[in-house]
N, C-alpha and C positions, 0 to 999 in steps of 0.2 A: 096329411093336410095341416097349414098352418093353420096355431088357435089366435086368439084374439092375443092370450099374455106373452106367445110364439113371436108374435106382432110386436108388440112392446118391449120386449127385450132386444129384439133386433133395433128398436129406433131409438134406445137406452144405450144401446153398444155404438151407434153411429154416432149419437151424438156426442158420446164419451171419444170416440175416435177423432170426431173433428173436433172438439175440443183442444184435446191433447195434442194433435197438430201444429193447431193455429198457436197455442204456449209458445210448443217447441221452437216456432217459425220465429217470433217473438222473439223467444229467449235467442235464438241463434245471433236474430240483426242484432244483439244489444242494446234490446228495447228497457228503460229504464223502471217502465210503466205498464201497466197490462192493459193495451186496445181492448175495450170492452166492445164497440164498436165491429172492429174485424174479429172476435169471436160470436157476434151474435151473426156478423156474416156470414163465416162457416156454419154455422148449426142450421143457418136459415139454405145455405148451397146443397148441406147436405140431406136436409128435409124436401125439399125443393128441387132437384137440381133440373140445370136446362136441357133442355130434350135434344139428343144428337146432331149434329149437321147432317144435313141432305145428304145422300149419298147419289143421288142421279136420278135419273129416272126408269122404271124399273123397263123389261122389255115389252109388256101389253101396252105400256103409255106411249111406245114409239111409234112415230108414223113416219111418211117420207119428208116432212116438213120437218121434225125437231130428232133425226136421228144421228144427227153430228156429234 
């Protein structure tokens, strides 16, 4: 069972991973300057992030109206 600090560590390492990312992406374009901006984006994508596209609809929601 995850504990609370289990917890913590996991959203410690995420955000060190998006972090380190968004640098890297940075540092690749040959950015001169460090986007404080698109790093609190990342950190906030990866606390946050968006909830998957739709994938359909499943087979109980079918009828003969919407099973195209």
């Amino acid at each position: 069972m995850e504990t609370a600090k289990d917890s913590a560590e996991l959203r410690h390492q995420a955000i060190i991973t998006a972090l380190a990312s968004e640098l890297e992406r940075q540092a690749a374009s040959g950015a001169s300057r460090v986007d404080v901006d698109a790093l609190a984006t990342a950190v906030e994508a990866t606390l946050d992030p968006d909830p998957p596209m739709a994938e359909g609809r499943r087979p109980s929601e079918l009828n003969a109206t919407n099973d195209d």
